[in-house]
Backbone as CSV, one residue per row, in Angstrom:
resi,resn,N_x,N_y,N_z,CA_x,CA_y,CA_z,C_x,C_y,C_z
1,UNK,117.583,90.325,70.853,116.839,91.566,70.875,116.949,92.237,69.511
2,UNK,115.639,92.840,68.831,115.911,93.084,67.614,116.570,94.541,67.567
3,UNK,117.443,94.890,66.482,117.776,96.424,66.454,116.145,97.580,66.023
4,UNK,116.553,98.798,66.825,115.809,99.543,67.097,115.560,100.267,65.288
5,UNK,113.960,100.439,65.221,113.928,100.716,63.711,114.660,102.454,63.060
6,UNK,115.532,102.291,62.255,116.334,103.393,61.787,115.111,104.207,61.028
7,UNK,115.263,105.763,61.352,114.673,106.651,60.323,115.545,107.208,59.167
8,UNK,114.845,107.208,58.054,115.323,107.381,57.185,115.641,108.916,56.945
9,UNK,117.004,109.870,56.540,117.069,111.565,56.334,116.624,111.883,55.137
10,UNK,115.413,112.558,54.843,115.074,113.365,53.965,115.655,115.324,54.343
11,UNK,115.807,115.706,52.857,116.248,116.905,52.926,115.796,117.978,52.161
12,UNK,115.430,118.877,52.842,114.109,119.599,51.701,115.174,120.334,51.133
13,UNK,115.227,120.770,49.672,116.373,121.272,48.969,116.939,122.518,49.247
14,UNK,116.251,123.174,50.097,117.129,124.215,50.556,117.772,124.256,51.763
15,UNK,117.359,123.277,52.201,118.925,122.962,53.401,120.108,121.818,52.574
16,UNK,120.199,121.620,51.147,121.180,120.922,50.544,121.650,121.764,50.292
17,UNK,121.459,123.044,49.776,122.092,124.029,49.465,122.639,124.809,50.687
18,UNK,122.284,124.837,51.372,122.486,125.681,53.014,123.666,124.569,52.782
19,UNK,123.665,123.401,53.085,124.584,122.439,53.619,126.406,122.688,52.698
20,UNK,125.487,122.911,51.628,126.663,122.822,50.195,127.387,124.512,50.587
21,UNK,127.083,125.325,51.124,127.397,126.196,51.020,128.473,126.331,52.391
22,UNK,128.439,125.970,53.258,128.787,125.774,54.420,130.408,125.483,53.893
23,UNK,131.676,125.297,55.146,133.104,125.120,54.690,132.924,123.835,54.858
24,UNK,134.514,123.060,54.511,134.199,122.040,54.362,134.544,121.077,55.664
25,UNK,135.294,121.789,56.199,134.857,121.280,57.819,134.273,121.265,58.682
26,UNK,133.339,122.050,59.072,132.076,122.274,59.617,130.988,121.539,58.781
27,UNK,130.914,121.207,57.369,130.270,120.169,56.796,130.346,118.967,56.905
28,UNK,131.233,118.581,57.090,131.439,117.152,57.656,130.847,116.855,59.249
29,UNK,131.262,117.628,60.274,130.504,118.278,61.234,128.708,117.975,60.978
30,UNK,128.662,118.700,60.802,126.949,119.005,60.511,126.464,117.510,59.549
31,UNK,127.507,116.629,58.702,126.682,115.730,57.912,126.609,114.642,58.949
32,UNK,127.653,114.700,59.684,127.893,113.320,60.928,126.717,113.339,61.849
33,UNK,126.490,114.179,62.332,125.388,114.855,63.407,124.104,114.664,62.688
34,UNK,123.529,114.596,61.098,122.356,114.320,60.649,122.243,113.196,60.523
35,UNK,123.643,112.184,60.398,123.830,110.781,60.179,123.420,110.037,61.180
36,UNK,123.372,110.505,62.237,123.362,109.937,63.807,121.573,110.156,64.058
37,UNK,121.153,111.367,63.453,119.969,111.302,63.774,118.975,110.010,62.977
38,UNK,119.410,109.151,62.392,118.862,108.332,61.660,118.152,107.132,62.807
39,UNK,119.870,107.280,63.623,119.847,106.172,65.317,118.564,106.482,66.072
40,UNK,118.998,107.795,66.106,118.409,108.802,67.403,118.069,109.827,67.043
41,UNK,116.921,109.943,66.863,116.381,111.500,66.162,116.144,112.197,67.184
42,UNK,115.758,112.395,68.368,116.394,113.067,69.555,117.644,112.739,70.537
43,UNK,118.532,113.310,70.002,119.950,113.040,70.892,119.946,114.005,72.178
44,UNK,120.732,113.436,73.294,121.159,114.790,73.930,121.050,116.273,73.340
45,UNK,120.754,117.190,73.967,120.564,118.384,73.396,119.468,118.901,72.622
46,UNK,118.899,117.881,72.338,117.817,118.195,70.916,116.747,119.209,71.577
47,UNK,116.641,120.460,70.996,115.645,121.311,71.530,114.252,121.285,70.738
48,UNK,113.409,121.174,71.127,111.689,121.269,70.704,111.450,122.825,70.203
49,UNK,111.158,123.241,69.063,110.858,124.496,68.973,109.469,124.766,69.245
50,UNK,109.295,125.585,69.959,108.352,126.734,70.116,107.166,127.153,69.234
51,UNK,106.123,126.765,69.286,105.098,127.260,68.096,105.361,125.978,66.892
52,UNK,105.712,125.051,66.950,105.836,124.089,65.744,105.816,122.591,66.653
53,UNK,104.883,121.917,65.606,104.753,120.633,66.361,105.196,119.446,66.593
54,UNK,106.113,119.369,65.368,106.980,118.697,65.559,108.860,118.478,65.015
55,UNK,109.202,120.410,64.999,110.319,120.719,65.006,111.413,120.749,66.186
56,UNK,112.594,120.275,65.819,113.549,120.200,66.665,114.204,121.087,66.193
57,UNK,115.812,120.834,67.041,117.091,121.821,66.754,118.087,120.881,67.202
58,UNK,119.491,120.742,66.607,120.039,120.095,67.352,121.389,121.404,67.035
59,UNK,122.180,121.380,68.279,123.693,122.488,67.762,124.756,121.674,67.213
60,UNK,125.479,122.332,66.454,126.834,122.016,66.058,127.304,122.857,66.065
61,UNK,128.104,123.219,66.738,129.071,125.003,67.209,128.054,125.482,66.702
62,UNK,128.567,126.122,65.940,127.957,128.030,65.944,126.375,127.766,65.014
63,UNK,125.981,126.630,64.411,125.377,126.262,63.608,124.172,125.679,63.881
64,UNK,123.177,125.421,63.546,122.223,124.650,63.916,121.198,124.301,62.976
65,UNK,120.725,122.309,63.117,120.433,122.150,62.136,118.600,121.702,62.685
66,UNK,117.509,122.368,62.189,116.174,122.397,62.012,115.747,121.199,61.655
67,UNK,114.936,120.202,61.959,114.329,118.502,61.460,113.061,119.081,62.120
68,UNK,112.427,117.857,61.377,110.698,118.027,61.849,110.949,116.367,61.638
69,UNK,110.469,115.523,62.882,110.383,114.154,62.853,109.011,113.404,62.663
70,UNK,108.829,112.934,61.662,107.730,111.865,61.003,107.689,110.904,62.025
71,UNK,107.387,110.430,63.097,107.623,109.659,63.835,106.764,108.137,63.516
72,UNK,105.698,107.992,62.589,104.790,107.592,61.885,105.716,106.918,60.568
73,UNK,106.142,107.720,59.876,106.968,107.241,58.645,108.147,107.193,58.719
74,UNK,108.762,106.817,60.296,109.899,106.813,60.418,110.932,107.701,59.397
75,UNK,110.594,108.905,59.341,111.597,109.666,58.791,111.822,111.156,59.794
76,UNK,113.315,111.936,59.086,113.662,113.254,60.134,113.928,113.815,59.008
77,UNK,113.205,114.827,58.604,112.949,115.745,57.656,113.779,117.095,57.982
78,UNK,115.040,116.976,57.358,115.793,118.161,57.450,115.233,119.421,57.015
79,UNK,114.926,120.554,57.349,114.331,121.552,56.832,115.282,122.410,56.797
80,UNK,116.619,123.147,57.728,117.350,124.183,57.549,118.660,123.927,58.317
81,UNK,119.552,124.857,57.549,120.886,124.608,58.157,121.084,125.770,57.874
82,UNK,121.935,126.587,59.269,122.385,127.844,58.759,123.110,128.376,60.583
83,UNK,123.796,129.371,60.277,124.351,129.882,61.357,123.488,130.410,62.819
84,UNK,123.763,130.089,63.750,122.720,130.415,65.118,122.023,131.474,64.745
85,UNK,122.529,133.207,64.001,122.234,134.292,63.977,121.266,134.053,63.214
86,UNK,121.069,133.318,62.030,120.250,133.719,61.223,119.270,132.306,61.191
87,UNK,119.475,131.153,61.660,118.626,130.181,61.699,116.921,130.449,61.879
88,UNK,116.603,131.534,62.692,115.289,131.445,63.419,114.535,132.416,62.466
89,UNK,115.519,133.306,61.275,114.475,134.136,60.751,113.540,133.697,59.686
90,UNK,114.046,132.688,58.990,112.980,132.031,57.603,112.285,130.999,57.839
91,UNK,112.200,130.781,59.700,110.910,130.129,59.893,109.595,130.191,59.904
């Protein structure tokens, strides 16, 4: 049986910086959890946002990280990383 085709993580540069800014344990956190989405770009949990067509959410404690999945170009386009409180306002 062949393995299932991997998507590739793109990261729009201001969630590298969101990411870089973050501590460094909760970064590791949050990089493992984008690593996995490569497998499975919808894991358990993955929420569909609201008004966008093809944005997700996935949690990591207090954090949550924003993808829009290329499902076509096999890619998961990181768009934002930032704390629950403030995640939903610079959408």
């Amino acid at each position: 049986m062949p393995d299932a085709p991997r998507f590739s993580i793109v990261f729009k540069k201001s969630a590298v910086k969101e990411l870089a800014r973050c501590e460094e344990s909760m970064k590791q956190r949050i990089s493992d959890a984008i690593g996995h989405l490569s497998v499975d770009p919808l894991p358990y949990g993955a929420i569909k946002l609201e008004g966008f067509e093809n944005f997700w959410r996935i949690r990591i404690g207090t954090f949550r990280v924003v993808y829009e999945i290329q499902a076509d170009a096999l890619i998961v386009y990181v768009v934002h990383i930032a704390h629950r409180k403030d995640i939903y306002r610079r959408l």
